[in-house]
C-alpha positions as CSV (number, residue, x, y, z in Angstrom):
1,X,82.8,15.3,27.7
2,X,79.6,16.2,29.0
3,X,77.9,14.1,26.3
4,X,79.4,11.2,26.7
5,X,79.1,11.4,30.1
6,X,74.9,11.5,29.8
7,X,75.2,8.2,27.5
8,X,77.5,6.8,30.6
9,X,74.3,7.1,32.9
10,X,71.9,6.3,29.9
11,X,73.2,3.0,28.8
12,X,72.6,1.4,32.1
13,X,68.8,2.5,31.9
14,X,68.6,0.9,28.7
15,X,69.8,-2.2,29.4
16,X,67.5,-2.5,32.8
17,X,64.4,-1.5,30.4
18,X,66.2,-4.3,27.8
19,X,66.3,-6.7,30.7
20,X,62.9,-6.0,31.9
21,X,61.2,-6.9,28.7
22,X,63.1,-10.1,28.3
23,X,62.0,-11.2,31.9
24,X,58.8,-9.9,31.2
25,X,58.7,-12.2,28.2
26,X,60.6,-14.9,30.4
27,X,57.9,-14.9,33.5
28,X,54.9,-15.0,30.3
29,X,56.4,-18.0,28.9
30,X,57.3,-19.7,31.8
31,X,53.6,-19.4,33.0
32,X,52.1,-20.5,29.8
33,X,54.2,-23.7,30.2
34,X,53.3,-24.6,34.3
35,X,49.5,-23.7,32.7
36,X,50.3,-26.7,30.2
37,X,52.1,-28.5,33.1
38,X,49.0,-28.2,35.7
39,X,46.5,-29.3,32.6
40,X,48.4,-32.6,32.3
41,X,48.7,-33.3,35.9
42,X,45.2,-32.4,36.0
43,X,44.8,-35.0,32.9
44,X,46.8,-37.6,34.8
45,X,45.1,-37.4,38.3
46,X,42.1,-37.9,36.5
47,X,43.0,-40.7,34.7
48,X,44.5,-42.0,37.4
49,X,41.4,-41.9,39.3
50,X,39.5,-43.9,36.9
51,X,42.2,-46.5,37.1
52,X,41.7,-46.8,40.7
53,X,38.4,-46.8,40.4
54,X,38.4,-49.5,37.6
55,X,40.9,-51.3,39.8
56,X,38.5,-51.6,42.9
């Protein structure tokens, strides 16, 4: 009884430390991609820059 009760308050530790990793992995992929996001935007401004520049 007592033993099962321990896992009982156990398991939900576990799955927050399982949940925290897979965030954790979420939030570092979702910042890699807004990093790849800005550098086009970045690309685009830039290129649209020149156009209005040409256009002048």
């Amino acid at each position: 009884m007592a033993k099962g009760a321990s896992d009982f308050l156990t398991w939900p530790l576990d799955v927050t430390l399982l949940n925290a990793k897979v965030t954790h992995q979420a939030v570092v992929n979702l910042a890699s991609v807004l990093q790849e996001v800005v550098l086009l935007l970045e690309e685009l401004a830039a290129q649209h820059d020149c156009h209005k520049v040409s256009l002048q």
